[in-house]
PAZAPA-4460 file (N, C-alpha, C; in steps of 0.05 Angstrom, whole numbers, plus 32768, in hexadecimal, padded with zeros to 4 digits):
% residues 85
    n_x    n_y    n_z   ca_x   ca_y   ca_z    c_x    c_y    c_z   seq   type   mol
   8087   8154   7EB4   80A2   8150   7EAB   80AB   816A   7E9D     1      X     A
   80C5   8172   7EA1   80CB   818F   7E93   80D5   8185   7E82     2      X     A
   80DB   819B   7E73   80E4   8199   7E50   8104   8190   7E48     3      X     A
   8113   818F   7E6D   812F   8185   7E63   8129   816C   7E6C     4      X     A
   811C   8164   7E82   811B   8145   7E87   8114   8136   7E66     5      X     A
   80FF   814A   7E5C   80F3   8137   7E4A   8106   8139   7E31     6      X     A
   811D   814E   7E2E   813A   8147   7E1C   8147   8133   7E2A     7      X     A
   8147   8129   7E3D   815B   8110   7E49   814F   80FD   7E3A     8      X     A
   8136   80F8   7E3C   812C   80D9   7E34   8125   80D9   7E1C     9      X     A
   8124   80E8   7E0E   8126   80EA   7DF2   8140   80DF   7DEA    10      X     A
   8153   80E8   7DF5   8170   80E9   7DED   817A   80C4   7DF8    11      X     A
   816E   80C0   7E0B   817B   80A3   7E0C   8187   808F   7DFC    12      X     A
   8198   8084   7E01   81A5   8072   7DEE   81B4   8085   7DD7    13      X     A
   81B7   8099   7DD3   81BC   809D   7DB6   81CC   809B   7DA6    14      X     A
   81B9   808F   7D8D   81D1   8080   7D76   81EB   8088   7D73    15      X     A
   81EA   80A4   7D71   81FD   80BC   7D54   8212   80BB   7D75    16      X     A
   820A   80BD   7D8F   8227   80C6   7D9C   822A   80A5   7DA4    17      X     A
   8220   808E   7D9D   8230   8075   7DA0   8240   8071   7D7F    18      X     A
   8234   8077   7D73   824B   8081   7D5E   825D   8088   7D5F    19      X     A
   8255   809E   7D67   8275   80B6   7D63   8282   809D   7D78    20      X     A
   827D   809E   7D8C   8298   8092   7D9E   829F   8081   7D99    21      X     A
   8298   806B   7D88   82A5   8052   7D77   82B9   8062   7D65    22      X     A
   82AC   8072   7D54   82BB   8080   7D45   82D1   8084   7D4A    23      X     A
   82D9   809A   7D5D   82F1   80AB   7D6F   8302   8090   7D7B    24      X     A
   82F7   8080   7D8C   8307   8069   7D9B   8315   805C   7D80    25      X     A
   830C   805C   7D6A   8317   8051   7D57   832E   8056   7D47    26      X     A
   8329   8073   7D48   833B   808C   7D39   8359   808D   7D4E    27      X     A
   8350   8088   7D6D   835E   8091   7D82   8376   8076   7D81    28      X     A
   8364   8059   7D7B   8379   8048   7D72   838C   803C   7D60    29      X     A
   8381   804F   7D49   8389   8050   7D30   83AF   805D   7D3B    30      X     A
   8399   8074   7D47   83BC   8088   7D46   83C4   807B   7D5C    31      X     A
   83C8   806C   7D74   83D3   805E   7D83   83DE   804F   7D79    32      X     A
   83DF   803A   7D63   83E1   8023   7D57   83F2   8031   7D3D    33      X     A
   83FC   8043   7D33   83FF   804B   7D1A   841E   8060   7D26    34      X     A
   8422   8061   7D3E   8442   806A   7D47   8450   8057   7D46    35      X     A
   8462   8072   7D3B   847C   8059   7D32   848D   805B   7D4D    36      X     A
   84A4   804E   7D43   84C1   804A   7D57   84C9   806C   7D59    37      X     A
   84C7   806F   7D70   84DC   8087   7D7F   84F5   8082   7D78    38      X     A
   84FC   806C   7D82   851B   806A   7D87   852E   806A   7D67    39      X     A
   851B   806D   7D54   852B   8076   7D38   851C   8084   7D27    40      X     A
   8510   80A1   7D2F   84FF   80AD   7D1D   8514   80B1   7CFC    41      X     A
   84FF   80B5   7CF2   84FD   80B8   7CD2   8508   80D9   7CC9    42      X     A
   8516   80E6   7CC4   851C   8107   7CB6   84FD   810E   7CB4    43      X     A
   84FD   8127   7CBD   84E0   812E   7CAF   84DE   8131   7C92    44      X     A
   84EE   812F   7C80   84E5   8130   7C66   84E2   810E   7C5F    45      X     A
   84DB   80FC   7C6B   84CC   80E9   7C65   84B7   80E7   7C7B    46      X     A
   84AD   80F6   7C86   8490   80F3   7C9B   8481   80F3   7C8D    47      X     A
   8469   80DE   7C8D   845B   80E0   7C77   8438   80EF   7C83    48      X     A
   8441   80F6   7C9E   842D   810A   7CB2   843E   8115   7CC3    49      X     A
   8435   8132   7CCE   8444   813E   7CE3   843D   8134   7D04    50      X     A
   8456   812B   7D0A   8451   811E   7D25   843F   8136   7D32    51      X     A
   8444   8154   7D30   8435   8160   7D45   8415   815E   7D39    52      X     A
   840E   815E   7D1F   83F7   8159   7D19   83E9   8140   7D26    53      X     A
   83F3   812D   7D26   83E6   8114   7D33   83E2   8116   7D49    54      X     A
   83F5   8129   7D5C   83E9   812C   7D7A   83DF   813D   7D81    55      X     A
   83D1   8157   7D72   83C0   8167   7D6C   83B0   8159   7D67    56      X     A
   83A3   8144   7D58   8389   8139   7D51   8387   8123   7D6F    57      X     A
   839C   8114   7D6D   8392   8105   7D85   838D   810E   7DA0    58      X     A
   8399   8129   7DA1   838C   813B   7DBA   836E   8147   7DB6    59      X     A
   8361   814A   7D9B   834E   8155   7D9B   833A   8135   7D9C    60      X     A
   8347   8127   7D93   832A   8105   7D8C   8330   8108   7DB2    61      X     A
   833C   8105   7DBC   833A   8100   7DD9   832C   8119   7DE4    62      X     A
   8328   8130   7DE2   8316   8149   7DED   82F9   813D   7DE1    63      X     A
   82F9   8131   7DCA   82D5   8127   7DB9   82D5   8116   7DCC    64      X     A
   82DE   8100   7DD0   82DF   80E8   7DDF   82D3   80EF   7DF4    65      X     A
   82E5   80FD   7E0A   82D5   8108   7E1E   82BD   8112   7E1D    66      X     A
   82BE   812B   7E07   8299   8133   7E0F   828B   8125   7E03    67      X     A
   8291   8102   7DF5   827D   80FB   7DEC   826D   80EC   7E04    68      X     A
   828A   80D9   7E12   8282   80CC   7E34   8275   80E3   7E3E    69      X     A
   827F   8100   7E45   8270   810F   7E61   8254   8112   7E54    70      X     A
   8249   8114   7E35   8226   810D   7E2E   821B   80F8   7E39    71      X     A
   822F   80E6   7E36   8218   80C7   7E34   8222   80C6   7E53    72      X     A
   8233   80D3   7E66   822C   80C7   7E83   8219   80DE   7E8D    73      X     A
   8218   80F8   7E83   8205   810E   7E93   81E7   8106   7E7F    74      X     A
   81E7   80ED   7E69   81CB   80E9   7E67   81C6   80D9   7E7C    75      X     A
   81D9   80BC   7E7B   81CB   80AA   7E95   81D3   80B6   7EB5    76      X     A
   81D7   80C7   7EBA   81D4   80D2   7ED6   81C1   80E7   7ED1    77      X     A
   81B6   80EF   7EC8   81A2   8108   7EC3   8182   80FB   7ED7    78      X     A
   8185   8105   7EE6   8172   8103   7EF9   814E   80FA   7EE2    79      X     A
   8150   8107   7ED5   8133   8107   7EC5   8139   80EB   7EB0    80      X     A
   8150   80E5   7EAF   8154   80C6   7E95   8148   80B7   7E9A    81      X     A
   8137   80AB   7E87   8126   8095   7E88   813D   8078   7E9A    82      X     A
   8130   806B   7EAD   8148   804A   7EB1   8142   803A   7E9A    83      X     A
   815B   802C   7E98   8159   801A   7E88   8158   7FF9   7E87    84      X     A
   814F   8000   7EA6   8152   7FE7   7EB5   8138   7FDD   7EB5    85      X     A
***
């Protein structure tokens, strides 16, 4: 067995990136759930966050998001991953 097969099966299941992606999906619904009405925004001197800041973060939790899925699918397709079947 070579030394990256044997990082796949080490790595199986892992806690810290089923974390994080609870985490992020969480954060991702927070700010989905937390926009207000378009159709009567507020003056910006009562924004109590900058709309471009929130879609700056929710563009970056969605780039984490992604590379947290493309780990955990290039662990279970990794030819050397232990089955779990």
């Amino acid at each position: 067995m070579s030394s990256e097969d044997q990082f796949w099966v080490a790595e199986e299941d892992d806690p810290v990136l089923d974390e994080l992606e609870v985490e992020v999906e969480a954060d991702l619904d927070l700010i989905v759930k937390s926009r207000g009405d378009d159709t009567d925004p507020e003056p910006p001197s009562q924004w109590l966050v900058d709309p471009e800041e929130v879609q700056l973060e929710e563009t970056d939790l969605g780039s984490l998001l992604g590379a947290v899925e493309t780990l955990k699918g290039d662990h279970r397709d990794h030819p050397g991953a232990a089955s779990s079947d």
